[in-house]
C-alpha positions in Angstrom: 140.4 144.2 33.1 139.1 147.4 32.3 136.4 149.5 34.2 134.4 151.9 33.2 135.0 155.7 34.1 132.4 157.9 35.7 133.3 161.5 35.2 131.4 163.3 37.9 129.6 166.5 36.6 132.5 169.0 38.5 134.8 166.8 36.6 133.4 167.2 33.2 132.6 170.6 33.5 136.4 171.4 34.5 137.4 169.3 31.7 135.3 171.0 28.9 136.5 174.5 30.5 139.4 173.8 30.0 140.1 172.2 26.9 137.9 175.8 25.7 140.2 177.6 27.5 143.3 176.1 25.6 141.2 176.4 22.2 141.1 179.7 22.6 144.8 180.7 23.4 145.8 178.6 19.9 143.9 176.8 17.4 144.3 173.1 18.0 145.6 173.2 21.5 142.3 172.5 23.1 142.0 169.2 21.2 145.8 168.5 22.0 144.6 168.9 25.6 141.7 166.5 25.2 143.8 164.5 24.1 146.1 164.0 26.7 143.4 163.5 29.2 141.9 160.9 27.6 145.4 159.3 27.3 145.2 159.6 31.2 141.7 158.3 31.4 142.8 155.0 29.4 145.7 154.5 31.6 143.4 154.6 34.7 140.8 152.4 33.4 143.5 150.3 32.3 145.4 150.0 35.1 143.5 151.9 38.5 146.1 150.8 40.8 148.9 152.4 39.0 149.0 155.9 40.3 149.7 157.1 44.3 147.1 157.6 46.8 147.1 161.1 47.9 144.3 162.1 50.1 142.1 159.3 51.8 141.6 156.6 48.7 141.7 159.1 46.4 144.7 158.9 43.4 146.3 161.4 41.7 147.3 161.0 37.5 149.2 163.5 35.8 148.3 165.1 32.3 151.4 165.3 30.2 152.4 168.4 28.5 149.4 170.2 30.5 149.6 171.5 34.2 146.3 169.5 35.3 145.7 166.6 37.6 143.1 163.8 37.3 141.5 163.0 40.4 140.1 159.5 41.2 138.7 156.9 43.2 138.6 153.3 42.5 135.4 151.4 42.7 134.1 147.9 42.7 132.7 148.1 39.6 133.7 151.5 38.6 136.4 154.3 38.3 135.0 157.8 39.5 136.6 161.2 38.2 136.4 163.6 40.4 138.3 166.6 39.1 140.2 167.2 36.1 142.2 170.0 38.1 144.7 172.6 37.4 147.7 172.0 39.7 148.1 175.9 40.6 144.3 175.6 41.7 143.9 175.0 46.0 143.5 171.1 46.7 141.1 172.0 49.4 138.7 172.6 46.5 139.0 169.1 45.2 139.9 167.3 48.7 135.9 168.6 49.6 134.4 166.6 47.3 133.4 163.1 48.2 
């Protein structure tokens, strides 16, 4: 069963920033980013269970090829994004939001 993804507005905006930023260092690279995220993004809605817990019932999904994180929490009826974070970035920035 699939459930739909909520992409908080942090989340999206981190997301957007950064697929810019990658656009901007080389043609194409920004949509190779958005790519990979959204491969993430399937897998989670796909499958919510599959990745580790790592702060209170928060999960933690690796973007291939890129050094970002997707951050999540697993509702009853719903995913919920919460960061689409740079792994060099503090945690305690994304570990604040609830």
């Amino acid at each position: 069963m699939t459930l739909p993804l909520v992409l908080r507005p942090q989340a999206q905006a981190e997301f957007v920033d950064a697929s810019i930023w990658y656009e901007t260092q080389r043609p194409g690279l920004g949509d190779e980013f958005v790519s990979e995220v959204e491969k993430v993004l399937d897998k989670i809605a796909n499958q919510p269970d599959r990745y580790a817990i790592v702060h209170g019932d928060i999960r933690e999904a690796p973007v291939l090829r890129f050094p970002y994180v997707v951050y999540y929490r697993v509702k009853p009826k719903s995913i919920v994004v919460i960061a689409v974070f740079h792994s060099a970035r503090d945690p305690a920035i994304w570990q604040s939001r609830r």
